[in-house]
N, CA, C and O atoms as a GROMACS GRO file, in nm:
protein
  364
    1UNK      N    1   4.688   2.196  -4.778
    1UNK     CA    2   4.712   2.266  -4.654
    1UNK      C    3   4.861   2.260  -4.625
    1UNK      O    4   4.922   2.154  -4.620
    2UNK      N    5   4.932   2.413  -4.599
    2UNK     CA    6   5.059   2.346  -4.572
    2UNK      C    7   5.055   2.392  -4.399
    2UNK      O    8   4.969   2.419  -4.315
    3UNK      N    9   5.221   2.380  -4.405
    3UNK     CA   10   5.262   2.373  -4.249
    3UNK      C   11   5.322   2.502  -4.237
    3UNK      O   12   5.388   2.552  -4.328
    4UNK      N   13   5.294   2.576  -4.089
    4UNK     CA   14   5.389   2.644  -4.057
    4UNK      C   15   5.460   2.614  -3.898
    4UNK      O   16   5.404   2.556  -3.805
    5UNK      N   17   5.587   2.666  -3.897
    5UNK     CA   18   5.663   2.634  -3.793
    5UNK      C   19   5.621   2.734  -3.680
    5UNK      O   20   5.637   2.856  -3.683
    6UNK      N   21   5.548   2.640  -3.552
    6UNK     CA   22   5.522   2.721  -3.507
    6UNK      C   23   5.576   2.817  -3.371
    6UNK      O   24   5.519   2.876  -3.279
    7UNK      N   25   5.740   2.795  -3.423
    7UNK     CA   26   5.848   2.872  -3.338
    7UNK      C   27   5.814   3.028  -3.413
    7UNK      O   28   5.827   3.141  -3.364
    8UNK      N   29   5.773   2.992  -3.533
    8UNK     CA   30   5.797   3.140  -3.645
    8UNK      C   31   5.663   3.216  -3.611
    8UNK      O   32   5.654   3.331  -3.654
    9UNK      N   33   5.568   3.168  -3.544
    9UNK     CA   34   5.415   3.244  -3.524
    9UNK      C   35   5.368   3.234  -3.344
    9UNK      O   36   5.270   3.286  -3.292
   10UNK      N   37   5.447   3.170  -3.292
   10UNK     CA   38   5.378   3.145  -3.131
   10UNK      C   39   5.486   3.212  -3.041
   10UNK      O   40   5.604   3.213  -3.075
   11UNK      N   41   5.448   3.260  -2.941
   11UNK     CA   42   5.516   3.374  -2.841
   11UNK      C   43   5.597   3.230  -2.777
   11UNK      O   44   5.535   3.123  -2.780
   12UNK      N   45   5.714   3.235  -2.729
   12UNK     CA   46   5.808   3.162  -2.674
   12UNK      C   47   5.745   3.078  -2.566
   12UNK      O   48   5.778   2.960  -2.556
   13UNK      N   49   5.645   3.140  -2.471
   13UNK     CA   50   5.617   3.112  -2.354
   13UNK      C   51   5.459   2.993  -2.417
   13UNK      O   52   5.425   2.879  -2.386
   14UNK      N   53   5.416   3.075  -2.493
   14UNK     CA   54   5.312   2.984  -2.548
   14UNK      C   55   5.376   2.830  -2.621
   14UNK      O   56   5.354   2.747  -2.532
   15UNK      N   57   5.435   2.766  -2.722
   15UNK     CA   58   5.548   2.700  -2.758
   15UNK      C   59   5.574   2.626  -2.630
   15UNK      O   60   5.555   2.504  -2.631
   16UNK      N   61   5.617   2.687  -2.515
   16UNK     CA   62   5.704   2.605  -2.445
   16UNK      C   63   5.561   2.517  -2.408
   16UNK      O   64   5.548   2.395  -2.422
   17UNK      N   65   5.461   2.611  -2.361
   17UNK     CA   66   5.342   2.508  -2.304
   17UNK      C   67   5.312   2.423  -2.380
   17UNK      O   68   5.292   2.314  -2.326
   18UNK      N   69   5.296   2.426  -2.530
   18UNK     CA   70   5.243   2.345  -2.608
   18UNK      C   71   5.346   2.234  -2.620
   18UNK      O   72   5.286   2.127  -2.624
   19UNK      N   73   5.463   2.220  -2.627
   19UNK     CA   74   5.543   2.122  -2.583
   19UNK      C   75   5.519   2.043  -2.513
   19UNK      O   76   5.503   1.927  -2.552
   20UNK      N   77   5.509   2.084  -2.368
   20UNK     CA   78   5.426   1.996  -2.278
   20UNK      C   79   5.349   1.922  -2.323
   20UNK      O   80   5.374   1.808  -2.283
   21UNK      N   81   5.241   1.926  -2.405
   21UNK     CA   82   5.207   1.801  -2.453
   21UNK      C   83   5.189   1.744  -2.561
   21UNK      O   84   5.134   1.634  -2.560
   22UNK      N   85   5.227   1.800  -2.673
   22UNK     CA   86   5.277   1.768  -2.787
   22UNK      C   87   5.395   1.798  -2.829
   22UNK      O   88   5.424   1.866  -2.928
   23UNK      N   89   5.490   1.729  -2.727
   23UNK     CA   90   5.639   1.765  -2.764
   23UNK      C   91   5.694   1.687  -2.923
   23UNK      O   92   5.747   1.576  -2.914
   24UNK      N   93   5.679   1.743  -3.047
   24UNK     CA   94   5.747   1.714  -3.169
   24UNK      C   95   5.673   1.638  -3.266
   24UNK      O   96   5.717   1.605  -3.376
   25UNK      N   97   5.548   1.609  -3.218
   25UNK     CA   98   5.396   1.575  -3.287
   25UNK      C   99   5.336   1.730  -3.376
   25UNK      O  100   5.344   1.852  -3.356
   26UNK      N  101   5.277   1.645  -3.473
   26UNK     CA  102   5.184   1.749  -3.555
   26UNK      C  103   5.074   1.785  -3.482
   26UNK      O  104   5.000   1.707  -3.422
   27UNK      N  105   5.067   1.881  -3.487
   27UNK     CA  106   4.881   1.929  -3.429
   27UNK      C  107   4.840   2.036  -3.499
   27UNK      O  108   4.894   2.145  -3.515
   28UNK      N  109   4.661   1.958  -3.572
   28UNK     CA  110   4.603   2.040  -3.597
   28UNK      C  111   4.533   2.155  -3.511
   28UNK      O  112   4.500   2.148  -3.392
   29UNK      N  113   4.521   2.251  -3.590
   29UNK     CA  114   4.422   2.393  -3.526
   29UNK      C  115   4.315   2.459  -3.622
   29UNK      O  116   4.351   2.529  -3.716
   30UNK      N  117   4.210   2.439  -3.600
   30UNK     CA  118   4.099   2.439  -3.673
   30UNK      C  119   4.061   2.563  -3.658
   30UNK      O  120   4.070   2.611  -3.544
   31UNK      N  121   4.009   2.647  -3.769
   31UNK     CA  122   3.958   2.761  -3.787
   31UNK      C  123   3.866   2.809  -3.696
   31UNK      O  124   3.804   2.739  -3.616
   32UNK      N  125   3.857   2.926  -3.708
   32UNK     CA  126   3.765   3.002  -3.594
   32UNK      C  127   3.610   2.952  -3.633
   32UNK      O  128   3.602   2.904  -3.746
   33UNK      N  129   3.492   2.957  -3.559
   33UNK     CA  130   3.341   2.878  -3.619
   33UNK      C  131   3.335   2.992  -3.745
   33UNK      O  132   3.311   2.953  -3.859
   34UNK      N  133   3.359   3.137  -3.717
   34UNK     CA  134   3.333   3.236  -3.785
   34UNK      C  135   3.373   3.255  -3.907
   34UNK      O  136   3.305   3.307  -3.995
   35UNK      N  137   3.513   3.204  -3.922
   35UNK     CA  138   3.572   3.194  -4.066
   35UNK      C  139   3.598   3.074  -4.119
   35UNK      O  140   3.697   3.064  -4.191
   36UNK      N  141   3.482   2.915  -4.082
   36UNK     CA  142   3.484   2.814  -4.179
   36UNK      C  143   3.362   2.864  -4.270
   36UNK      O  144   3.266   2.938  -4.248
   37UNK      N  145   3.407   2.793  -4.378
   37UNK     CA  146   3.304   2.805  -4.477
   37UNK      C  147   3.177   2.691  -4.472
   37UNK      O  148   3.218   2.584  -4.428
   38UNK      N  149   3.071   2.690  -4.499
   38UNK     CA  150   2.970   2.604  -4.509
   38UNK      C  151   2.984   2.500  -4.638
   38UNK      O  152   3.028   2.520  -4.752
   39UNK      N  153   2.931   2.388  -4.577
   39UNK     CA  154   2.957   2.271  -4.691
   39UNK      C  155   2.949   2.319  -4.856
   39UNK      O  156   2.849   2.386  -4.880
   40UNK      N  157   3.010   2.302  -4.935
   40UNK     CA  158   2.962   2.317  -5.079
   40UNK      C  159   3.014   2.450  -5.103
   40UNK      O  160   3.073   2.460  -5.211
   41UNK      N  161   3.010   2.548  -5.037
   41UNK     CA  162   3.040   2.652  -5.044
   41UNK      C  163   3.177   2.740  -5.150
   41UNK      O  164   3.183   2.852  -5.200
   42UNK      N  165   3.261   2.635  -5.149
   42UNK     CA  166   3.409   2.679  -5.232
   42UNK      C  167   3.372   2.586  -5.301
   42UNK      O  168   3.374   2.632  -5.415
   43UNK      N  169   3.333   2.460  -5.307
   43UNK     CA  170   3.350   2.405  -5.449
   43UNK      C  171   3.237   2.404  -5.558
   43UNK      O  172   3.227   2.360  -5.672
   44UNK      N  173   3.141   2.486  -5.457
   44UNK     CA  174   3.032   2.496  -5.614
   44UNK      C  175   2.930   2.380  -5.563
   44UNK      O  176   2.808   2.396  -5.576
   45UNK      N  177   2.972   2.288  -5.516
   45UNK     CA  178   2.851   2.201  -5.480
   45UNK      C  179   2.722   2.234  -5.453
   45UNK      O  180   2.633   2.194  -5.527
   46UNK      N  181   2.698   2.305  -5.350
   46UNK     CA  182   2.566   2.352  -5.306
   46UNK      C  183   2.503   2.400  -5.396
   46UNK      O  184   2.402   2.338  -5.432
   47UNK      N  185   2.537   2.517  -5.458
   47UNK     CA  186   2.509   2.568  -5.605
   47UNK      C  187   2.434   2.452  -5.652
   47UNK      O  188   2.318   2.420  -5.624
   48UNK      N  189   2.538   2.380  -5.745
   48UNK     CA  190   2.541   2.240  -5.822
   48UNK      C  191   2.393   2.183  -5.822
   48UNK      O  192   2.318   2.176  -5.919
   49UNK      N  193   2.364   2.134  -5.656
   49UNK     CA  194   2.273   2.037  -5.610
   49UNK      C  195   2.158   2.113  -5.603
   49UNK      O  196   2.058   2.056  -5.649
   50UNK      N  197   2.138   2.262  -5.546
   50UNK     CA  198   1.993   2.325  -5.539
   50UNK      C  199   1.964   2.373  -5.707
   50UNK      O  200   1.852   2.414  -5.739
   51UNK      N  201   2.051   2.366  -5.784
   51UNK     CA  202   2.002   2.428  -5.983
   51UNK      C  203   1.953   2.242  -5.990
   51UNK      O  204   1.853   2.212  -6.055
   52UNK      N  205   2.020   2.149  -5.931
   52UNK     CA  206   1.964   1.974  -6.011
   52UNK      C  207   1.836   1.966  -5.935
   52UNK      O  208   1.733   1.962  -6.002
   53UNK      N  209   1.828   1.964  -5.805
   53UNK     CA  210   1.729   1.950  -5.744
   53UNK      C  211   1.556   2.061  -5.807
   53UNK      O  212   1.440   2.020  -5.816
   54UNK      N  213   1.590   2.144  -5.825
   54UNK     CA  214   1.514   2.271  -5.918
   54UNK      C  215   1.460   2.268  -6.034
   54UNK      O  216   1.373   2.345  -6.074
   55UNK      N  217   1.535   2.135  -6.123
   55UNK     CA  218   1.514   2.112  -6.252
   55UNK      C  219   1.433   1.970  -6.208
   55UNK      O  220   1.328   1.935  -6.262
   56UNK      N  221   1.489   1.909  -6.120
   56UNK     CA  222   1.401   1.794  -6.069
   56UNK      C  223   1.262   1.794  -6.056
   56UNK      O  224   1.181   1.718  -6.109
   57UNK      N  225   1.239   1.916  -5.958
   57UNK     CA  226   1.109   1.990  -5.966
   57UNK      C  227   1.033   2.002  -6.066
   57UNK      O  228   0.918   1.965  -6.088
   58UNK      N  229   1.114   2.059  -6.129
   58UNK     CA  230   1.016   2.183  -6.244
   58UNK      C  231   0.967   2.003  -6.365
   58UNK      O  232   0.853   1.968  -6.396
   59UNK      N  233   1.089   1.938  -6.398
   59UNK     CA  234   1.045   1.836  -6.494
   59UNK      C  235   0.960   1.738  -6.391
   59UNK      O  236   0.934   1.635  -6.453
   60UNK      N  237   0.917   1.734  -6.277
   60UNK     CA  238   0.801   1.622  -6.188
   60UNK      C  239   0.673   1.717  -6.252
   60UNK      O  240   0.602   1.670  -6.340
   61UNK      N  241   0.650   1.856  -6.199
   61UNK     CA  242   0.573   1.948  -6.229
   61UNK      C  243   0.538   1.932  -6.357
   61UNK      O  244   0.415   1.930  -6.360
   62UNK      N  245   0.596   1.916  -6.494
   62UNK     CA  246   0.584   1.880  -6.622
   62UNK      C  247   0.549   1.757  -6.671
   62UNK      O  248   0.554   1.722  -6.789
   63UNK      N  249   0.504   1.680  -6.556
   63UNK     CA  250   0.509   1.582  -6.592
   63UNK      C  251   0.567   1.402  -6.599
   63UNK      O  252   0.518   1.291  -6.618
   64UNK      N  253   0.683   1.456  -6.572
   64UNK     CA  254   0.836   1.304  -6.593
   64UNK      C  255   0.747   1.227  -6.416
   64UNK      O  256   0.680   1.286  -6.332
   65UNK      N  257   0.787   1.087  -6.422
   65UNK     CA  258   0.770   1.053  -6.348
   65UNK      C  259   0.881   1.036  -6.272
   65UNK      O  260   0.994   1.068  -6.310
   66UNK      N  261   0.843   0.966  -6.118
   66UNK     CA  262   0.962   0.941  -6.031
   66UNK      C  263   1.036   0.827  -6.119
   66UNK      O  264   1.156   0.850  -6.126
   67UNK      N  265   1.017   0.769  -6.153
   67UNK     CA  266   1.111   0.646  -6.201
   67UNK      C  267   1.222   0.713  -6.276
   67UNK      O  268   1.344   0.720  -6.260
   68UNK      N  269   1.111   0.771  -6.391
   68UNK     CA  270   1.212   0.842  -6.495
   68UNK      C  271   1.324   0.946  -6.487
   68UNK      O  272   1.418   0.963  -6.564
   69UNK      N  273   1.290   1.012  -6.374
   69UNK     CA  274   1.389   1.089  -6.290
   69UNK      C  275   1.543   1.069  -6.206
   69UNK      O  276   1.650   1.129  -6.197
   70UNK      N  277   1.472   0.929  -6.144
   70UNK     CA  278   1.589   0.865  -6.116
   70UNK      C  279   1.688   0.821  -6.181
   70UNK      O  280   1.806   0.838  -6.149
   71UNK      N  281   1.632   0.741  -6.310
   71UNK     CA  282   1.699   0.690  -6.403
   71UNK      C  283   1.793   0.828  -6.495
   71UNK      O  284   1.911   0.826  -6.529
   72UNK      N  285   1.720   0.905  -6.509
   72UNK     CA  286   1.816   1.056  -6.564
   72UNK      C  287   1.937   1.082  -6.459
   72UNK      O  288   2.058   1.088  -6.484
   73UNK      N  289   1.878   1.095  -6.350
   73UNK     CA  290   2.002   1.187  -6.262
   73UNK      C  291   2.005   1.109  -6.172
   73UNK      O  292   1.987   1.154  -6.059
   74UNK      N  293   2.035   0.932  -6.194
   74UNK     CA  294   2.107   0.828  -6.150
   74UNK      C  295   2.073   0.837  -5.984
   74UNK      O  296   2.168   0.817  -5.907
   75UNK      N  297   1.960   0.863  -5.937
   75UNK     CA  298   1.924   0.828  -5.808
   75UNK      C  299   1.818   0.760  -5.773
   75UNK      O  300   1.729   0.724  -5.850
   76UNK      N  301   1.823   0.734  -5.626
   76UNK     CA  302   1.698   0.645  -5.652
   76UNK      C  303   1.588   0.697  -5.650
   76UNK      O  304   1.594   0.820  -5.636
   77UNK      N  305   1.471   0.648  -5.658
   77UNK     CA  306   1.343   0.707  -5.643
   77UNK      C  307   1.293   0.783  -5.501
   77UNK      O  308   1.222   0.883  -5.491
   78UNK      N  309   1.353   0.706  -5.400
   78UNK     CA  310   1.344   0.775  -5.251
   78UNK      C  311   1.381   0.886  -5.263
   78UNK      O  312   1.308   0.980  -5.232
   79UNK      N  313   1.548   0.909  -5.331
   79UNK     CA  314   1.564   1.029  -5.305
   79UNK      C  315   1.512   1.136  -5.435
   79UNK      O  316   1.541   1.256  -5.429
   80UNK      N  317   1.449   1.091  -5.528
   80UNK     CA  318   1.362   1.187  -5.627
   80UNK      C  319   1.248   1.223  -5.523
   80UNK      O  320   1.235   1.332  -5.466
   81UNK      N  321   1.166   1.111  -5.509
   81UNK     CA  322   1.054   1.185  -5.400
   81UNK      C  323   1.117   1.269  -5.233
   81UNK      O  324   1.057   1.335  -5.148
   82UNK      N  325   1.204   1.243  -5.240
   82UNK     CA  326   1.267   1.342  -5.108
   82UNK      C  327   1.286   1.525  -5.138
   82UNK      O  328   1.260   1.616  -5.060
   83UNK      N  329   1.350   1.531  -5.300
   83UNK     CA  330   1.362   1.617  -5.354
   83UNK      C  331   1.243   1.688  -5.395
   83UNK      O  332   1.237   1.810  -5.379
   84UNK      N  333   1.144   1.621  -5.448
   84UNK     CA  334   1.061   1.644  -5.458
   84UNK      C  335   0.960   1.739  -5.379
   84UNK      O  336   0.900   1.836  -5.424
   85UNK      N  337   0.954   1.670  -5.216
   85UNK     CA  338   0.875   1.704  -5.103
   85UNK      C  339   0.962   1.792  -5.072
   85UNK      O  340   0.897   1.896  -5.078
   86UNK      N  341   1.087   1.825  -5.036
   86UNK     CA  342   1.170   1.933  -4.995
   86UNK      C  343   1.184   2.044  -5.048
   86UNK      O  344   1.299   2.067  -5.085
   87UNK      N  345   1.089   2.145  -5.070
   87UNK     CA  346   1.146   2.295  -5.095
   87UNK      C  347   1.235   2.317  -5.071
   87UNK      O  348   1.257   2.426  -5.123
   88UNK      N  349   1.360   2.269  -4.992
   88UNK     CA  350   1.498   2.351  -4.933
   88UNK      C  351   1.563   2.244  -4.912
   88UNK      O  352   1.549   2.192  -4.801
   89UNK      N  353   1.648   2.181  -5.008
   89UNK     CA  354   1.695   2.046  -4.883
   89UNK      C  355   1.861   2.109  -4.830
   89UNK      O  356   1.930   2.062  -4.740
   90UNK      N  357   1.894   2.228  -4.921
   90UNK     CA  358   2.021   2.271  -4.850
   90UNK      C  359   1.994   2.324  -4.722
   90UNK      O  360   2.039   2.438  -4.710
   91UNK      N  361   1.967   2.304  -4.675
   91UNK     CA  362   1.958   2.409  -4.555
   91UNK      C  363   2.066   2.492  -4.477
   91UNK      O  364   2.032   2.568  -4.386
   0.00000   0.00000   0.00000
């Protein structure tokens, strides 16, 4: 994330107010609700976790037990049977 100066983007009169109380401090400004992105979303994660969680499924359905599941994709058994019971856990 970089910085911009915000003499170069804020109307003079706006600036002066913000001085007032962050005179020469950093302050963040957080995106509009409308244009953050949802968790996982840019890095592929979400993706990632609903194709592991899917294969989780399909190999319980085939057969593999909870133990053996965990031990594959290094979780515990709670959360194999969580995956398991959850049709959707991205929500």
């Amino acid at each position: 994330m970089g910085y911009i100066r915000a003499e170069d983007v804020l109307p003079s009169e706006v600036l002066t107010l913000v001085q007032e109380f962050i005179d020469g401090q950093t302050l963040y400004v957080p995106k509009k609700d409308a244009a953050r992105n949802t968790w996982g979303s840019v890095s592929g994660a979400r993706e990632y976790l609903a194709y592991r969680n899917a294969q989780i499924r399909i190999e319980y359905r085939a057969g593999s037990s909870v133990h053996l599941l965990a031990e594959k994709y290094c979780l515990s058994e709670k959360s194999i049977q969580r995956i398991i019971r959850d049709s959707n856990p991205l929500k």
